[in-house]
Backbone as a ProteinNet text record, in pm:
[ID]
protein_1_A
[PRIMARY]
XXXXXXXXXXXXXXXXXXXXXXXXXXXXXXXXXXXXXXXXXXXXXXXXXXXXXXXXXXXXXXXXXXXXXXXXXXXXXXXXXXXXXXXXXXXXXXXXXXXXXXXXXXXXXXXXXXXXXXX
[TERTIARY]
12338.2	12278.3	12127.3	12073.2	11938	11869.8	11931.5	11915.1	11845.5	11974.1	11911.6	11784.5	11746.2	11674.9	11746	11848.2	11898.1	11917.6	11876.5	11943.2	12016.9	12149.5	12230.3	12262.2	12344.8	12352.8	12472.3	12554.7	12664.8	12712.1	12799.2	12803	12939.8	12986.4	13105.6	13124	13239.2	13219.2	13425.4	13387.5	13514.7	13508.9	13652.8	13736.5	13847	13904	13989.3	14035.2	14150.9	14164.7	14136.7	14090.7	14055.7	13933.1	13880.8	13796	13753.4	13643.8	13615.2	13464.8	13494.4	13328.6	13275.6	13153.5	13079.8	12956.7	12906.2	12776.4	12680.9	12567.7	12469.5	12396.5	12365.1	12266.9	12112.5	12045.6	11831.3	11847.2	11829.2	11831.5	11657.2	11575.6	11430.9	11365.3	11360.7	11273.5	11355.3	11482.5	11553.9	11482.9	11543.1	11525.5	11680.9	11701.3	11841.7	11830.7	11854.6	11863	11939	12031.2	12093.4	12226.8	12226.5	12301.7	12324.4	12455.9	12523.9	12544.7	12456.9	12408.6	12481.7	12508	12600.3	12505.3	12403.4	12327.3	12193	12081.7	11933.1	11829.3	11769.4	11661.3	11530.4	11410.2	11275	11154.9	11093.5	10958.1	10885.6	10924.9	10866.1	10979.5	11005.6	11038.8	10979	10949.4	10861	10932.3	10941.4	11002.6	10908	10951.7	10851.9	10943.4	10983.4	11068.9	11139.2	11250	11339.2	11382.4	11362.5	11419.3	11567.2	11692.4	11826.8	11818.8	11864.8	11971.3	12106.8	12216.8	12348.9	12334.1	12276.5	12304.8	12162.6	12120.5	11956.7	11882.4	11739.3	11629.3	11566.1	11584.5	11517.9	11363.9	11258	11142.6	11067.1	11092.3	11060	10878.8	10834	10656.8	10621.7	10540.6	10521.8	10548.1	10528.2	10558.6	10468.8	10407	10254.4	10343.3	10309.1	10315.1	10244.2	10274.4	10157	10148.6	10077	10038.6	10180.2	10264.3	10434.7	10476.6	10391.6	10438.8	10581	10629.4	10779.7	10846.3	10974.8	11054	11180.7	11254	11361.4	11432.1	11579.5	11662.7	11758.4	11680.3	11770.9	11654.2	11713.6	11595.8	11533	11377.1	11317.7	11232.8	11241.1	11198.8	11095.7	11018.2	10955.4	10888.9	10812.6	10767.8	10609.3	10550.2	10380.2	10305.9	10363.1	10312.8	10168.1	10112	10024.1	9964.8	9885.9	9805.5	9659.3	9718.1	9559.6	9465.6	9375.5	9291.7	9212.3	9238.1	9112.3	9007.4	8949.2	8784.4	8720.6	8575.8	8601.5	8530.4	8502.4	8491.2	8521.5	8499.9	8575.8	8518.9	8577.3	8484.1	8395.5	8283.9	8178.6	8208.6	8140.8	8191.6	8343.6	8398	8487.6	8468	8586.4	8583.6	8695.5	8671.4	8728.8	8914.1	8981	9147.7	9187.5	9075	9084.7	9172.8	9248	9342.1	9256.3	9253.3	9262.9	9289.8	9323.6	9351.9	9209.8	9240.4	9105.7	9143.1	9060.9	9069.7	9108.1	9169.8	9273.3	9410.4	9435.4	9573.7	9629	9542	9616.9	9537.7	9624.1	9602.9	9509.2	9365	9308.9	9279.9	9249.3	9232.5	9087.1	9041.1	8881.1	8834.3	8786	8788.3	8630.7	8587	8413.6	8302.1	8370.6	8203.7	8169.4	8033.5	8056.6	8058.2	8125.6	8144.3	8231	8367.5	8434.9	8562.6	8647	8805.8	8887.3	9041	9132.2	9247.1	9289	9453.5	9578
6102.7	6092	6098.9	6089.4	6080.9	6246.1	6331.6	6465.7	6434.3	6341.4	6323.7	6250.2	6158.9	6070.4	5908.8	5923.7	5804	5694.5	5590.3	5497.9	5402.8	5340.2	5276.8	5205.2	5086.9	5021.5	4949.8	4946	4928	4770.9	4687.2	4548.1	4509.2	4426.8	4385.2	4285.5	4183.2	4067.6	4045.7	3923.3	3900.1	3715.6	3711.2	3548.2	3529.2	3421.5	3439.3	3593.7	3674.3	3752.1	3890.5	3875.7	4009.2	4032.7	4130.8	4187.5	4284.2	4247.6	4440	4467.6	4621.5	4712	4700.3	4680.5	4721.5	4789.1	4890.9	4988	4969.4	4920.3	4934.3	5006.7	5051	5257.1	5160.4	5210.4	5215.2	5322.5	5344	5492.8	5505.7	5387.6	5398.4	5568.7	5595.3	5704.2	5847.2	5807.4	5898.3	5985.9	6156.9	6240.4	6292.7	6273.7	6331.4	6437.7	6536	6618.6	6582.8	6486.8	6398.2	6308.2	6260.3	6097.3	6042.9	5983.1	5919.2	5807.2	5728.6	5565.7	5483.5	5387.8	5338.1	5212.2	5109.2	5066.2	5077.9	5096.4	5087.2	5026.8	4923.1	4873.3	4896.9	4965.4	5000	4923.3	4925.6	4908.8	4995.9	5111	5201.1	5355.7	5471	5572	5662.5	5762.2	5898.2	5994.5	6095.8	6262.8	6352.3	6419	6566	6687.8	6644.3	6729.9	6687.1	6677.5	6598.4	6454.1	6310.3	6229.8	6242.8	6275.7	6245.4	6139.9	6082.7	5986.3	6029.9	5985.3	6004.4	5877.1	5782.9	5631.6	5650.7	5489.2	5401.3	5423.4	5457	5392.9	5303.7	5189.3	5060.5	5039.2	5002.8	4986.3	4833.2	4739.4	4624.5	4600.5	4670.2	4719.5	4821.5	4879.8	5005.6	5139.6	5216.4	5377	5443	5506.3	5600.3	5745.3	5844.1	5956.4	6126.5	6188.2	6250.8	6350.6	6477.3	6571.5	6646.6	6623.5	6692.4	6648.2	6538.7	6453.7	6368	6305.5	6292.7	6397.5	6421.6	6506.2	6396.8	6445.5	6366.4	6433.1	6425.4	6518.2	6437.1	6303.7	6204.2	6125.8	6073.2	5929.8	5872.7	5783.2	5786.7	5617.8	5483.3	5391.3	5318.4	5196.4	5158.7	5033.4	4973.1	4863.3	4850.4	4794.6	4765.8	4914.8	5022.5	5131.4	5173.4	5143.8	5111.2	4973.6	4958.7	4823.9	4863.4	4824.8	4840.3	4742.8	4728.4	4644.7	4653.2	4618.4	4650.1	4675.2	4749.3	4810	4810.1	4804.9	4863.5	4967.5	5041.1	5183.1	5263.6	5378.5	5443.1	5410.1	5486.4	5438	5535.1	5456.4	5561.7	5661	5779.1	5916.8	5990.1	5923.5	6032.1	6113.6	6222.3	6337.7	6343.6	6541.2	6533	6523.9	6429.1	6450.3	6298.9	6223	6110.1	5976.9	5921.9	5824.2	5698	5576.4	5447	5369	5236.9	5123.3	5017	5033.6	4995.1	4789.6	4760.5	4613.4	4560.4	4675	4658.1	4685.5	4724.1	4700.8	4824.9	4922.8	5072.1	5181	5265.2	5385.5	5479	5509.1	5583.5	5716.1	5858.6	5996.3	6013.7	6005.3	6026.6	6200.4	6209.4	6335.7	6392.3	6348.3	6432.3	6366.9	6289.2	6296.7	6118	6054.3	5906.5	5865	5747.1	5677.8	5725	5800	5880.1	5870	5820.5	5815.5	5865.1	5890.2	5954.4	5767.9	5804.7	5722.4	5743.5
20430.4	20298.5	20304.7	20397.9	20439.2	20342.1	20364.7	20302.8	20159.6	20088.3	19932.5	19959	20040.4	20017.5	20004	19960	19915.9	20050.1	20038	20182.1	20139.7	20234.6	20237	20338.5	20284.1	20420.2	20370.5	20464.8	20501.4	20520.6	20465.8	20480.6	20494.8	20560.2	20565.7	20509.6	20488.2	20367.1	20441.3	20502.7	20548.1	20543.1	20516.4	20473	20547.9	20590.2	20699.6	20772.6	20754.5	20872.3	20756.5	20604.9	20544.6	20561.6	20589.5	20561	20478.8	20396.4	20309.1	20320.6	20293.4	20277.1	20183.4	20182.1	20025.2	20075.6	20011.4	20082	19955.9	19982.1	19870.3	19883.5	19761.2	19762.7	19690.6	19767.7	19744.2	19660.6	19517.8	19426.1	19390.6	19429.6	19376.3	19400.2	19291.2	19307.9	19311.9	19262	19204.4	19115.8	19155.4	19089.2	19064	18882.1	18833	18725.4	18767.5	18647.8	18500.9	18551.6	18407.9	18462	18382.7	18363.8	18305	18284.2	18162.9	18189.5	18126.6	18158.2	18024.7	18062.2	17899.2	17864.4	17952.6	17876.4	17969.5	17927.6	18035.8	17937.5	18070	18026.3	18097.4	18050.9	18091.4	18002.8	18049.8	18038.3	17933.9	18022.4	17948.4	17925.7	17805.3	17907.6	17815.1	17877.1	17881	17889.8	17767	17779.9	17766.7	17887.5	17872.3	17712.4	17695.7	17573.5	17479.2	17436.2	17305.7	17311.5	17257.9	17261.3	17162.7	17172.8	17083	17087.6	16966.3	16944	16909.5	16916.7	16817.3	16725.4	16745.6	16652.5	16632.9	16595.3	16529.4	16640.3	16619.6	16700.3	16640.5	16664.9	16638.9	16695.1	16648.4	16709.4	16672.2	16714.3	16682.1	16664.8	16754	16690.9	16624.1	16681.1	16583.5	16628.1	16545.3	16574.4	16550.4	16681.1	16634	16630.7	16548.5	16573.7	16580.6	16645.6	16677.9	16553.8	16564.7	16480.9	16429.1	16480.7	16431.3	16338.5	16316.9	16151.5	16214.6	16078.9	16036.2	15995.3	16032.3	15932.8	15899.8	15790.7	15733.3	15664.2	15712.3	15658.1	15588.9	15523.5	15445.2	15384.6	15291.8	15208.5	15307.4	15333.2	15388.7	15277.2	15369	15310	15381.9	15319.1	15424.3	15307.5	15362.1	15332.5	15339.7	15294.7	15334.5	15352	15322.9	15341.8	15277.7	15148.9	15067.6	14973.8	15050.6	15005	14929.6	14801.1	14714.7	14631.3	14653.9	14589.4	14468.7	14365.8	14237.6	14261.7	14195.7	14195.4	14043	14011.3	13884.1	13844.3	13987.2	13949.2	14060.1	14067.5	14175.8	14275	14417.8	14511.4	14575.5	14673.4	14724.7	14748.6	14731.3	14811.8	14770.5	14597.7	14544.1	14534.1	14552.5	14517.7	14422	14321.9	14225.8	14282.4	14220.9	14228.2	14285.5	14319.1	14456.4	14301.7	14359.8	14302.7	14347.7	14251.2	14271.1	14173.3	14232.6	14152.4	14089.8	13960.7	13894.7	13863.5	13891.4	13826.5	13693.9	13607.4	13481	13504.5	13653.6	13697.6	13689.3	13627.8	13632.2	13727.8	13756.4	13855.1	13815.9	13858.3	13786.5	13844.1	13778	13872.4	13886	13962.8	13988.1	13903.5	13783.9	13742	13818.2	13843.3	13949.1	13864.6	13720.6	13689.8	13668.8	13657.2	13715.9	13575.2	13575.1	13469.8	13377.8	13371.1	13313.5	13401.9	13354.4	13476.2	13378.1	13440.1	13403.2	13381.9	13319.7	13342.3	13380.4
[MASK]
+++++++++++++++++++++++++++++++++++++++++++++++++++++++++++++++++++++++++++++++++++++++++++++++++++++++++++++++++++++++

């Protein structure tokens, strides 16, 4: 086995007149082209290409994602996603189309010119 890399070692395990084998395999530093694992726990894991699921990915912190966006090929929910604070006028550096929440509790459209809002 030395070929793969893999090392083993060989143990005997004997009680009155039975004896049995058991061989334990060193796999550190395995290279598998694939494997069907039924539960694993890491630290960390890293794909150079597609993560599947067939079921949930659960993420108990957060989820950064890169420039590929989200896609969703179903309803799509979430929580705390937008947090807004009253103002009572737009804010620095609007531009024309820019949305906010005004300190009368309604949504206002920044139209370009100052002192002049949309509802």
């Amino acid at each position: 086995m030395t070929e793969l890399g893999v090392r083993y070692r060989p143990i005997r395990l004997c009680g009155g007149l039975l004896c049995e084998s058991l061989t334990v395999f060193d796999i550190s530093g395995i290279d598998s082209p694939s494997a069907n694992i039924e539960s694993l726990a890491a630290g960390r894991i890293e794909t150079s290409e597609t993560l599947h699921s067939a079921g949930d990915i659960v993420a108990d912190g957060g989820v950064n994602v890169g420039t590929g966006g989200i896609k969703s090929d179903g309803p799509v929910s979430g929580a705390d996603l937008l947090n807004l604070a009253p103002s009572d006028s737009a804010p620095d550096f609007a531009v024309d189309g820019d949305i906010y929440f005004g300190s009368d509790g309604n949504l206002h459209l920044f139209n370009g010119l100052p002192g002049i809002r949309s509802t």
